[in-house]
LUMTOR-599251 format. One line per field, with one value per residue (C-alpha): residue in one letter; x, y, z. Coordinates in steps of 0.5 Angstrom, whole numbers. Example, Ala and Ser with C-alpha at 12.3 -4.5 7.8 and 13.67 -1.06 7.14 Angstrom:
<loses>
rest: c(A  S);
east: c(25  27);
north: c(-9  -2);
up: c(16  14);
</loses>
This chain:
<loses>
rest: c(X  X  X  X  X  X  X  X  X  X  X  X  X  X  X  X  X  X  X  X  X  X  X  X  X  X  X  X  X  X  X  X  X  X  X  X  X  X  X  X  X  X  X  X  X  X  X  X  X  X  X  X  X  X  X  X  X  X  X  X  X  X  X  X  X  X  X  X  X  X  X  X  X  X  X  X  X  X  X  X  X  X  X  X  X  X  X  X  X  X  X  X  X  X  X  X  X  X  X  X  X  X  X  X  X  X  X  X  X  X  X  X  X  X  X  X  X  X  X  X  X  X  X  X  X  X  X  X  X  X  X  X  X  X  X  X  X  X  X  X  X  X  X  X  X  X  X  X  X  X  X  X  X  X  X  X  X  X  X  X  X  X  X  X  X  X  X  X  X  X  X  X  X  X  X  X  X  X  X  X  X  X  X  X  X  X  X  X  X  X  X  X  X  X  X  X  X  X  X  X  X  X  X  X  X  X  X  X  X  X  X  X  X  X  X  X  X  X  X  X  X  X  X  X  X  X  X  X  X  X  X  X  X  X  X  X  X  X  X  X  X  X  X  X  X  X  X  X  X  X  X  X  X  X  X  X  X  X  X  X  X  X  X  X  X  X  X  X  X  X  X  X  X  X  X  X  X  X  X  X  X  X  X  X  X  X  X  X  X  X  X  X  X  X  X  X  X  X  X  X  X  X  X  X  X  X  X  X  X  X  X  X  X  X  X  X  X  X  X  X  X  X  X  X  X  X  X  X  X  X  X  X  X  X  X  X  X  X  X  X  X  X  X  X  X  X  X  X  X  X  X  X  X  X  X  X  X  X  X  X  X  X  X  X  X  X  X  X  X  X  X  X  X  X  X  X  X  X  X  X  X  X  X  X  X  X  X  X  X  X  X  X  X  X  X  X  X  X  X  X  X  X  X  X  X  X  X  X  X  X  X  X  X  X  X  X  X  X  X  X  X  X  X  X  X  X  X  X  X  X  X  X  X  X  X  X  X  X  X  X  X  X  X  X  X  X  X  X  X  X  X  X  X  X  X  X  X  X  X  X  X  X  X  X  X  X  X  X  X  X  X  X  X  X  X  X  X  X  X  X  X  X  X  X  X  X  X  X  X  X  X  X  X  X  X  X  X  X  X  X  X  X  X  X  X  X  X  X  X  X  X  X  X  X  X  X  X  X  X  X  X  X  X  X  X  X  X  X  X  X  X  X  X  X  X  X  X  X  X  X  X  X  X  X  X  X  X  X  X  X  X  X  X  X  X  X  X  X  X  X  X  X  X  X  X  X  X  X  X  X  X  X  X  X  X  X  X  X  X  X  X  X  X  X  X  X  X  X  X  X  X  X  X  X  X  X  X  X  X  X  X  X  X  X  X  X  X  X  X  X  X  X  X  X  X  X  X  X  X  X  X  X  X  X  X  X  X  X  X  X  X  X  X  X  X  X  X  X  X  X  X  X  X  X  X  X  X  X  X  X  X  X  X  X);
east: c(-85  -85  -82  -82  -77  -76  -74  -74  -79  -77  -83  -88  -93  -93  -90  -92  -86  -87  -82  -83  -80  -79  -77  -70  -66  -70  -68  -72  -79  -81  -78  -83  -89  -88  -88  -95  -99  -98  -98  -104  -107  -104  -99  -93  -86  -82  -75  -72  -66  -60  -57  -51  -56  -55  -61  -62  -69  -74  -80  -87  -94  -101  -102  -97  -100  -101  -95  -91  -96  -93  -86  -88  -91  -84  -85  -86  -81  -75  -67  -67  -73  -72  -64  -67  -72  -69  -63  -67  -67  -70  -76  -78  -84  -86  -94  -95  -102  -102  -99  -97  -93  -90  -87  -83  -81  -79  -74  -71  -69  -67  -62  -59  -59  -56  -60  -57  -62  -66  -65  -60  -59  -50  -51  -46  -46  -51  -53  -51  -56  -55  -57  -59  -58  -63  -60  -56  -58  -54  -56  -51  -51  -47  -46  -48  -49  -52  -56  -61  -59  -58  -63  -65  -68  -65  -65  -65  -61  -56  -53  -46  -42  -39  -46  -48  -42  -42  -50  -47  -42  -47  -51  -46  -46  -53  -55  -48  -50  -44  -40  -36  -36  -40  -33  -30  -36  -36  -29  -28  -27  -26  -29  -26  -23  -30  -33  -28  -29  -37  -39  -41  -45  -41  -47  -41  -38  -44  -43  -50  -56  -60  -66  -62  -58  -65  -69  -63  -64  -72  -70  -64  -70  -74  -71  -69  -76  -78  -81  -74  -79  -81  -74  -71  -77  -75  -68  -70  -74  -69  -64  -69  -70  -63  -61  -67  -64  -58  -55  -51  -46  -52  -55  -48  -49  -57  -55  -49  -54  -59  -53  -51  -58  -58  -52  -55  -61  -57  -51  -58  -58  -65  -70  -77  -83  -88  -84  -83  -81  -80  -75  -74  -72  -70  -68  -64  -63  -57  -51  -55  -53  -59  -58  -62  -61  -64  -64  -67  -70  -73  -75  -76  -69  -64  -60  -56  -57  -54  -53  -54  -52  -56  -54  -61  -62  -59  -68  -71  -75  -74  -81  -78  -72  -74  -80  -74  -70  -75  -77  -70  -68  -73  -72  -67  -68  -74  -79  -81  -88  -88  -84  -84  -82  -79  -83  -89  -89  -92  -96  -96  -101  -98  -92  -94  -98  -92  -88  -94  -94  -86  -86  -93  -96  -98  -94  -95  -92  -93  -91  -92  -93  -93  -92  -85  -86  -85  -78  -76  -76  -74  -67  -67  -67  -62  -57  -59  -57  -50  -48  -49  -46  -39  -41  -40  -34  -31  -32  -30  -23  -22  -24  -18  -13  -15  -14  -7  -6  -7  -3  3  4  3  -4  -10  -15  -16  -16  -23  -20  -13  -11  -6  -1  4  7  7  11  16  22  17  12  5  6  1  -1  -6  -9  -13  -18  -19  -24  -27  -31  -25  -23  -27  -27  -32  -27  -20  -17  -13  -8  -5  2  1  6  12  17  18  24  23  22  22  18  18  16  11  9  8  4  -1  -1  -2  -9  -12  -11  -13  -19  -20  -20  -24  -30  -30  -26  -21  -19  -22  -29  -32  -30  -33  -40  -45  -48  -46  -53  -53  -45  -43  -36  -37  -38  -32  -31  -28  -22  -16  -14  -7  -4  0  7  9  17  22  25  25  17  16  19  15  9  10  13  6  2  6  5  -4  -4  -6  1  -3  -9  -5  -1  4  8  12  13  20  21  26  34  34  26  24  17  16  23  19  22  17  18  15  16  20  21  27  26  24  22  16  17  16  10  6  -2  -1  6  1  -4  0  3  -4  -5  0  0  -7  -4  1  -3  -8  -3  1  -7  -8  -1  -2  -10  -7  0  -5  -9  -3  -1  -7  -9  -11  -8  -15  -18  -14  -17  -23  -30  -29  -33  -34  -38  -32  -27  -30  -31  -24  -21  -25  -24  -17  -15  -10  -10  -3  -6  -12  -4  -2  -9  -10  -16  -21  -18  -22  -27  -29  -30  -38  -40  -34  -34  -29  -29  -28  -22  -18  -19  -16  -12  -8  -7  -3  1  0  9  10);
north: c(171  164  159  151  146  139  134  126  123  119  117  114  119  124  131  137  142  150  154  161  167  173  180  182  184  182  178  175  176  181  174  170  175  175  168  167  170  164  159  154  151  144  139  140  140  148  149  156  158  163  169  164  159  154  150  152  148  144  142  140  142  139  146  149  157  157  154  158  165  164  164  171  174  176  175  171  165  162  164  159  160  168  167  162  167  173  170  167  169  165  160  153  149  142  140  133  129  128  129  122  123  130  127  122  127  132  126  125  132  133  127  129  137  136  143  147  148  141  135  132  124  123  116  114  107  102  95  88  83  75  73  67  66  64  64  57  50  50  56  59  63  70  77  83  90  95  95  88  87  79  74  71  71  77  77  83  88  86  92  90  86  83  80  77  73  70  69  65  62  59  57  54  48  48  47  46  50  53  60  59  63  59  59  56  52  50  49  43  37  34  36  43  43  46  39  36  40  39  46  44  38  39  40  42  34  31  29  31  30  36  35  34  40  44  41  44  50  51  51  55  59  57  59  66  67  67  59  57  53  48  47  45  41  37  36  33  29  27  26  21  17  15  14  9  5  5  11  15  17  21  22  26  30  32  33  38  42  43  45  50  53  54  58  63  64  64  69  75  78  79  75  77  72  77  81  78  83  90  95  99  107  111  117  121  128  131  136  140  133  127  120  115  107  104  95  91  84  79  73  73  75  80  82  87  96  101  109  115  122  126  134  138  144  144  147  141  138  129  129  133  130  123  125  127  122  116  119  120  113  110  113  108  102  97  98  93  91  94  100  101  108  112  118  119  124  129  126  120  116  121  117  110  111  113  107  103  107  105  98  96  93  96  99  100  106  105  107  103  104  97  90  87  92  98  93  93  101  103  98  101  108  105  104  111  114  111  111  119  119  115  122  127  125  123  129  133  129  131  138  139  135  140  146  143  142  149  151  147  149  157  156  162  157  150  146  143  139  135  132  127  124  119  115  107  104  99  100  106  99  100  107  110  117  117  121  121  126  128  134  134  128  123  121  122  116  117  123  119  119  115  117  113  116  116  121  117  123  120  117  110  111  119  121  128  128  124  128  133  129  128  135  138  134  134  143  143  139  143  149  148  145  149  155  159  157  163  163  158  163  168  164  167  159  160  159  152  150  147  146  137  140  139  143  143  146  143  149  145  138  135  130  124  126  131  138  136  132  139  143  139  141  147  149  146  150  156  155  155  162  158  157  163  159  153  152  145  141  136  129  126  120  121  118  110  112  111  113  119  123  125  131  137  142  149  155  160  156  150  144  142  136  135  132  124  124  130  128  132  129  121  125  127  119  116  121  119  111  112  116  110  105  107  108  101  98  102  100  92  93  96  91  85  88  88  80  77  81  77  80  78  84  89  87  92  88  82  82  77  71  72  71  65  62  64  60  54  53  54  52  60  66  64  59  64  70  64  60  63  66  59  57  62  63  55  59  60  67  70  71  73  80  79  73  77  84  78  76  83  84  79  79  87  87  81);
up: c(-9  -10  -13  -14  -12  -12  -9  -7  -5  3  5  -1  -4  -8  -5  -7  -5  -5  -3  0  -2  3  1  -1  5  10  16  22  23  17  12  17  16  8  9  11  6  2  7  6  12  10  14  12  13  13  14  17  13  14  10  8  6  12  14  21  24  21  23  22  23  22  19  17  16  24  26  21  24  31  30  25  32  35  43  47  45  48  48  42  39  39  36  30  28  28  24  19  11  8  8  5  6  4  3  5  4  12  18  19  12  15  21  17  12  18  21  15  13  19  20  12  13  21  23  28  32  32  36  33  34  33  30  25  26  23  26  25  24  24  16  14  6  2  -5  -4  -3  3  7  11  17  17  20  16  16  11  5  6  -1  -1  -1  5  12  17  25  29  31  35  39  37  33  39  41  34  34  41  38  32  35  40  34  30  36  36  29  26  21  15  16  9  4  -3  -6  -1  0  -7  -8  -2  -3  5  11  14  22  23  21  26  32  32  29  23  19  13  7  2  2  3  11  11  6  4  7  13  14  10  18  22  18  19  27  27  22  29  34  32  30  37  38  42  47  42  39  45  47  40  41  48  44  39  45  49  44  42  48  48  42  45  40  45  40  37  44  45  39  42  48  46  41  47  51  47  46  53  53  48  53  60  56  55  62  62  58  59  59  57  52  45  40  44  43  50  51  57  58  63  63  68  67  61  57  56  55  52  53  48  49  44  45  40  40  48  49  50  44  48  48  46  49  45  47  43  41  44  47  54  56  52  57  56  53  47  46  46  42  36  38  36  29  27  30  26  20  17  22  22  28  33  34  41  43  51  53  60  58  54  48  45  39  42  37  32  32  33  26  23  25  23  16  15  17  14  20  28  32  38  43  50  57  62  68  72  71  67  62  67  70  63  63  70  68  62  66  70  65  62  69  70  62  64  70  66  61  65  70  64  61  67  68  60  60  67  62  56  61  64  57  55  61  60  53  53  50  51  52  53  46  44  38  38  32  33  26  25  19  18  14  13  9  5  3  3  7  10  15  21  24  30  34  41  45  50  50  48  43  37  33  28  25  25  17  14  8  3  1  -6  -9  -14  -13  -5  -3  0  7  7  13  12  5  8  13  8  3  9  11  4  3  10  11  4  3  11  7  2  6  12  10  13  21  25  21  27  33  29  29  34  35  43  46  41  42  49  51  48  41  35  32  24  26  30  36  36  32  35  30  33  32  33  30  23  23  25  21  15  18  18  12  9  14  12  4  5  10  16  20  25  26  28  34  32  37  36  41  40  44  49  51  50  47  54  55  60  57  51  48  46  40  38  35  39  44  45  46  52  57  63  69  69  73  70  68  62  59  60  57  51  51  50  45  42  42  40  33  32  34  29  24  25  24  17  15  16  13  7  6  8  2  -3  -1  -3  -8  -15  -21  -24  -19  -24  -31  -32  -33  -29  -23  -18  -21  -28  -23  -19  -26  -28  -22  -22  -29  -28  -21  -20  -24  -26  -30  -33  -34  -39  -42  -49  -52  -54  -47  -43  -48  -45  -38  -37  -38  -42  -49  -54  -52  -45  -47  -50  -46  -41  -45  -47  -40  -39  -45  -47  -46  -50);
</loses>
C-alpha cells in the first residue's frame, strides 16, 4: 500500500513525498521487495524504518527503484549493511526534482532524524563570527553566534570564541572602533575608559565626527574582507605624511593602528599567499575512530580550526566518512568559495554543485596534489593525526580508571556513564543542583544540567530536600523519554555501538555528600521502580574535609575510605570538583540574574525597546514604579493601555 505524507521543505523546491508501504508483519528483505514495485526511477531520498518506528538509515540515490532493488536482493552486503536490512519495517521515500536537491535533503534528515546507522556528524556547538552592525549611524563591532538575524556585515567563522576576541581586540586598536551596546552608547555623556586608553574614537560623544568614525568603519569592512594590503599601505601613508608636517601626536596614533594590524596577522599561524577564502579538511582514520581537522581561512589569513570525531562504522573507508561529513557540515554553515580535501570523494562534483546550489554562487571542491594547496591539507593532516593519537590515549587511560573504578566499587562491568550531582546555594538563596556526566571519552559536556530549585515547601538550606527535588525531575523526565533502565542493554545495536558511546542511562550516579544525601537519592530511585537499575555512591569529604580522606557509601555496605594514593579515589575527586565546580557556576550565573534584575522585565508586553524608552524617559525603574498614567503615556511607544498595564503592576497592593 501507499500512502502520502508531508513534510518541510529544506532545500528550496517543491517536493514530492511518497511513502512506501509494506506488507503487514513483514520484516527484512520482503518489506524492501514490496517496496519496489512503486519505486519511480527518479532521484530521491529513502529512509529505512524499524518495527519501533526508529528511522534506521537515509540515504539518497540518483534512481531511487535501482538503488532500493540492491538492498531488496539480500546477498552480498556487509555486516551493517545486512543487519540494517533484515531489521527494517518499514520504508519511506522522497522524490526530489534532482540529484543535487536529494543530497541536500539526505543531509538535512540525517542531521535531524541522528539514524543509527548513518555517518553521524557529533556538532552541537555552532560558530562565532565578527559583526559589524548595519542599523546604527555609529556601527559597532561585535561577537555573535546564531541566527543572522541583525542587520549588518558578518565576517567568518572563527574557530572559537576565544580567537574572535583576540581578533576583536586587536581590531579595537587599529580602528578604534565601539564595543558598546546602543543603550549604553546612547545614554553617555563623556567618553568611556576605552576613549582614555586609545581603543575607541569615542563616536557616542562626538570626539570623533561622523564621516570620520564611518571611514574607519569602511576599512575595518576592508581589511576583514581580505584587502588588508591596501589598508595598511594607507595608514602608512597617513603615518608619513604627519610626520612630514611635524604631526607626530597623530603619527603616533597611525603608527600604533598599523602595529595592531600586524599583531592580528603575526597571531594566525600560517597565512597563505595564495588561498583567500578556503576551508581545508583532512581526515585521519586509526583505532576504528576517524578524525577530521577542519581549518578555516579567510581573508588570506588563518581563523583557527577545529577537530570533529564523527560516529561512523569502524568498516567506512575515509573517503566514505568524509563524503557524509561535508553534507552534513555544510547544512547549516555558509561555504567558501573553495574547499580543499585530504581525500577525494565519491560524487565529488556531485557535492560541489550542491554547495554551489545552497550559497548561490561557485564552489569549488578540490584535492590538491602539489603546491601550497597540498602544504595546507598535509598540515591539516597532520593535526587530524595527532588530534586522534590525544583521542585514543585519552580514551585508553579513561577505559583502565572505569575498569579500576568498576573493581574498586564491586561493579559487574566498568561503567559507561557517570553521573556526578551536587547542590549550590548560599543560606538556601538562588539554590541550584548540578549535574555533570563522564564515560569513556571524558567528560561529556554537551550533556550537564542544571536545575533550578523551584519547590516552595523546602526549608531554606535543605540539602536533602533539594537532593530529592533534582532527583525527581531528572529519573522522571529520563523515563519518560527513554524508558525504563535495561531497555539499552537489551538493544542489538552491537555492531553499530562501541565502547565511547553514551548511553541515556547512567551505570552509576555518584552524590557530593555522605549517608543522608545518599539516603534522599535513594528514596526517590526506590519510589520510580528503578533503585536496581542504578547503583548510587555517595562522597563524603573526610576528617578536617581534607582531599584524599573522602569517605564512600553504598547500599549494603559500611562506610569505607581508599588508600591516598589510589588512581581511582583522584579519579572520583576530579569528578567531583567538576560537579561542585559546575554547580557554584550555576549558582552565581543564576544570583547575578537576581541582582540585576529590573522589576520592568516582569511587567507582560514591555520588551526591550518599551523598557529602553521607559528608562530614558525617566532615568531608573524606581521612577517608572511611581510615574502616574499621563506620565508614562508622554514616553514614545507606550499608549494608554500599556500605561496603565504598568502601572497597576506597581500599585496592584495600594
Amino acid at each position: 500500500m501507499t500512502r502520502d505524507a508531508t513534510t518541510t521543505d529544506t532545500t528550496g523546491p517543491a517536493l514530492d513525498w511518497d511513502a512506501g508501504g509494506a506488507v503487514s508483519g513483514a520484516v527484512g528483505v520482503e518489506v524492501i521487495q514490496e517496496a519496489v514495485k512503486r519505486l519511480p526511477n527518479a532521484p530521491g531520498v529513502y529512509r529505512m524504518i524499524n518495527a519501533d518506528g526508529d528511522v534506521l538509515y537515509v540515504g539518497k540515490a540518483r534512481s531511487l527503484k535501482k538503488r532500493v532493488t540492491n538492498y531488496a536482493q539480500g546477498r552480498g552486503h556487509t555486516n551493517r549493511i545486512g543487519r540494517m536490512v533484515r531489521e527494517t519495517a518499514s520504508m519511506e521515500f522522497v522524490v526530489t526534482r534532482t540529484e543535487t536537491e536529494a543530497l541536500l535533503l539526505e543531509a538535512n534528515l540525517i542531521k535531524r532524524l541522528r539514524p543509527r546507522f548513518n555517518v553521524l556528524l557529533r556538532d552541537d556547538k555552532s560558530f562565532p563570527y565578527i559583526l559589524l552592525t548595519g542599523d546604527h549611524p555609529a556601527p559597532g563591532i561585535f561577537k555573535h553566534r546564531g541566527a543572522r538575524s541583525k542587520k549588518g556585515d558578518y565576517f567568518g567563522p572563527f574557530a572559537s570564541a576565544g580567537a574572535v576576541g583576540r581578533t576583536i581586540n586587536s581590531l579595537q586598536r587599529a580602528f578604534l572602533l565601539r564595543t558598546c551596546t546602543d543603550s549604553v552608547f546612547e545614554s553617555r555623556t563623556r567618553p568611556c575608559l576605552l576613549f582614555q586608553i586609545k581603543r575607541c574614537s569615542g563616536p557616542c560623544t562626538g570626539e570623533i565626527g561622523a564621516a570620520d568614525y564611518a571611514e574607519l568603519v569602511d576599512e575595518a569592512k576592508a581589511f576583514l574582507s581580505g584587502r588588508s594590503t591596501s589598508v595598511k599601505a594607507d595608514i602608512a601613508r597617513a603615518m608619513q605624511d604627519a610626520a612630514e608636517a611635524l604631526d607626530f601626536e597623530r603619527a603616533a596614533v597611525y603608527r600604533d593602528r598599523l602595529s595592531a594590524l600586524s599583531h592580528v596577522q603575526s597571531h594566525q599561524g600560517i597565512n597563505p599567499q595564495g588561498v583567500e577564502e578556503a576551508d581545508v579538511i583532512a581526515i585521519h582514520q586509526e583505532g576504528g575512530q576517524s578524525c577530521i581537522q577542519v581549518f578555516f581561512f579567510r581573508t588570506g589569513q588563518n581563523w583557527g580550526n577545529r577537530a570533529y570525531f564523527p560516529k561512523a562504522d569502524p568498516a567506512l573507508g575515509a573517503e566514505e566518512v568524509l563524503g557524509a561529513f561535508l553534507a552534513q557540515f555544510y547544512d547549516d554553515k555558509p561555504c567558501p568559495r573553495l574547499i580543499l580535501l585530504s581525500h577525494a570523494v565519491e560524487e565529488q562534483a556531485l557535492l560541489a554543485d550542491a554547495l554551489a546550489t545552497r550559497a548561490g554562487r561557485k564552489v569549488q571542491v578540490l584535492v590538491p596534489q602539489r603546491g601550497e594547496k597540498k602544504d595546507l591539507t598535509d598540515h591539516a593532516l597532520q593535526n587530524a593525526r595527532e588530534a586522534l593519537g590525544r583521542r585514543l590515549a585519552e580514551t585508553s587511560s579513561q577505559g583502565r580508571l572505569m575498569e579500576g573504578f568498576a573493581e574498586t566499587f564491586g561493579l559487574e562491568a566498568a561503567p559507561r556513564r557517570i553521573e556526578v550531582y551536587d547542590n549550590s546555594h548560599i543560606m538556601g538563596t538562588n539554590a541550584v543542583g548540578g549535574m555533570i556526566v563522564a564515560g569513556m571519552e571524558g567528560f561529556a559536556k554537551n550533556q550537564y544540567r542544571k536545575f533550578n530549585i523551584r519547590s516552595t515547601e523546602i526549608t531554606p538550606g535543605d540539602d536533602y530536600g533539594m537532593m530529592r527535588e533534582v532527583m525527581q525531575r531528572r529519573f522522571s523526565r529520563l523515563i519518560k523519554e527513554n524508558g525504563l533502565p535495561g531497555g539499552e542493554a537489551g538493544d542489538e545495536a552491537g555492531e553499530m555501538e562501541t565502547a565511547a558511546d553514551m548511553p541515556a542511562w547512567p551505570d552509576v550516579i555518584l552524590i557530593d555528600g555522605g549517608q543522608g544525601q545518599l539516603a534522599a537519592a535513594t528514596q526517590i530511585l526506590e519510589e520510580l521502580g528503578i533503585a536496581g537499575g542504578v547503583t548510587a555512591i555517595g562522597v563524603a569529604k573526610g576528617v578536617d574535609r581534607d582531599a584524599g580522606r573522602e569517605r564512600f557509601f553504598m547500599a549494603g555496605k559500611n562506610p569505607f575510605s581508599l588508600p591516598p594514593r589510589d588512581p581511582v579515589l583522584y579519579f572520583v575527586q576530579r569528578l567531583r570538583d567538576e560537579a561542585h565546580r559546575f554547580a557554584i557556576g550555576s549558582h552565581r550565573a543564576r544570583r547575578k540574574k537576581e541582582m540585576i534584575k529590573n522589576p520592568l522585565d516582569e511587567i507582560g508586553g514591555i520588551g526591550p525597546g518599551r523598557k529602553r524608552s521607559l528608562l530614558h524617559h525617566f532615568g531608573t525603574a524606581k521612577a517608572v514604579s511611581r510615574a502616574g498614567v499621563e506620565d508614562l503615556m508622554a514616553v514614545d511607544g507606550i499608549s494608554e493601555a500599556i500605561a496603565r498595564q504598568i502601572y497597576n503592576h506597581f500599585h496592584e497592593n495600594g
